[in-house]
C-alpha positions as CSV (number, residue, x, y, z in Angstrom):
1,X,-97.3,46.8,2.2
2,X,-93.7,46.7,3.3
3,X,-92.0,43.0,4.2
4,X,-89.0,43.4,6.5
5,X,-87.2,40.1,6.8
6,X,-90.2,37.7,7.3
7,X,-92.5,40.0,8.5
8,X,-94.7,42.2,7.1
9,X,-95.5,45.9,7.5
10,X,-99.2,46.2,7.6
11,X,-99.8,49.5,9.2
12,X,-96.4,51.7,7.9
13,X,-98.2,54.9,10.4
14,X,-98.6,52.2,13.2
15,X,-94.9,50.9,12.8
16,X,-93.1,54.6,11.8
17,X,-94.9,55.4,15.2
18,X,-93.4,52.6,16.7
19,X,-90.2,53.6,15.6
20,X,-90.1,57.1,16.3
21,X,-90.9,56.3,20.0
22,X,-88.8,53.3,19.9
23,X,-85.5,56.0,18.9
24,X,-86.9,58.4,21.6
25,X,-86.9,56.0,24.3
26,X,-83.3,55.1,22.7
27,X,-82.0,58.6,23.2
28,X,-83.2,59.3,26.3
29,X,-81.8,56.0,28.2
30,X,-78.7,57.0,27.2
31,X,-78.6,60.9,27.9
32,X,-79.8,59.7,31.3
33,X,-77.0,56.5,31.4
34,X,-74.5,60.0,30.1
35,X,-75.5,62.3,32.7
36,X,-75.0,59.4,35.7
37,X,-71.8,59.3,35.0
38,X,-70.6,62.2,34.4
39,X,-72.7,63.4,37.9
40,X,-70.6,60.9,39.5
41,X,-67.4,60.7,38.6
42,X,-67.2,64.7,38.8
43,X,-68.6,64.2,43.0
44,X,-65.0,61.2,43.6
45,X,-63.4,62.8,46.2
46,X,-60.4,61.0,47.5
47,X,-60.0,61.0,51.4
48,X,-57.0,60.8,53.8
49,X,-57.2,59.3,57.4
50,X,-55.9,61.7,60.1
51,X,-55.1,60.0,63.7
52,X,-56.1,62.4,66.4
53,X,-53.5,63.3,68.7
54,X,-53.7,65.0,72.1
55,X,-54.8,68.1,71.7
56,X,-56.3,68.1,68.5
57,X,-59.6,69.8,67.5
58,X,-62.1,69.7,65.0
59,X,-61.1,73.5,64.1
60,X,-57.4,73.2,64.1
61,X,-57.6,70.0,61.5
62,X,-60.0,71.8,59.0
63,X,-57.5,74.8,59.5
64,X,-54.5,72.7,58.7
65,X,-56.1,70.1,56.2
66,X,-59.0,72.1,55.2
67,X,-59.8,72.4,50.9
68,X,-62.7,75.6,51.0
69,X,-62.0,78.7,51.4
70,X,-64.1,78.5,54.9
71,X,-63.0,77.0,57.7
72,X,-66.2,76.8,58.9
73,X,-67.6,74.3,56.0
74,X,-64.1,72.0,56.7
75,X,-65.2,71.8,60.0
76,X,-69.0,70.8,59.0
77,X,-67.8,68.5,55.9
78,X,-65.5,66.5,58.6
79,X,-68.5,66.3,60.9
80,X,-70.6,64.7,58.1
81,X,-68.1,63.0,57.6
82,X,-67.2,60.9,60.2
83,X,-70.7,61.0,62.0
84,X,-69.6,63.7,64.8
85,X,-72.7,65.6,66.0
86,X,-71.3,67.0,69.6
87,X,-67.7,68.4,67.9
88,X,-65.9,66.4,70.1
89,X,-63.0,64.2,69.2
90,X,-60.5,61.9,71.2
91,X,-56.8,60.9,70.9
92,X,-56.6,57.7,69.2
93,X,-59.5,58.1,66.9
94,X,-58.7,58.2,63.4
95,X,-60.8,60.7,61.1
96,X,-61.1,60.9,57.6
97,X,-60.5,64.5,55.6
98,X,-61.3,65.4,52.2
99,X,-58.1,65.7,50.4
100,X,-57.5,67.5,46.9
């Protein structure tokens, strides 16, 4: 029989069980906590407002402002986005764009 403190060990394979799970559960918390954070702060992508002048399209902001090598997934990322389903864009309205 083992006394910890006040109490006492009765069962040392009941309570080294309880351990053992007790550092698993430990370990993983904090690999999951680790890989949170990591998953997030990699995805921060800072964004710049653009204020759509006369003229302007979709196509020739992702061209000009654009950060893939497609123009095609600017134009879809700015769409997501800023909640634009038909393409279409007016003077006055401000959009956001990824920036690097």
């Amino acid at each position: 029989m083992i006394v910890l403190g006040k109490y006492k060990v009765v069962n040392y394979k009941r309570f080294r069980s309880f351990v053992m799970v007790s550092a698993i559960l430990a370990v993983l918390t904090a690999s999951v906590l680790i890989y949170n954070i990591t998953a997030f702060s990699v995805n921060c992508n800072t964004f710049i407002e653009i204020p759509v002048r006369d003229g302007d399209t979709i196509w020739n902001i992702a061209r000009e402002y654009g950060t893939s090598d497609s123009i095609r997934q600017d134009v879809y990322t700015i769409m997501k986005l800023n909640n634009i389903e038909d393409g279409m864009i007016y003077p006055g309205q401000v959009i956001i764009v990824p920036s690097l």
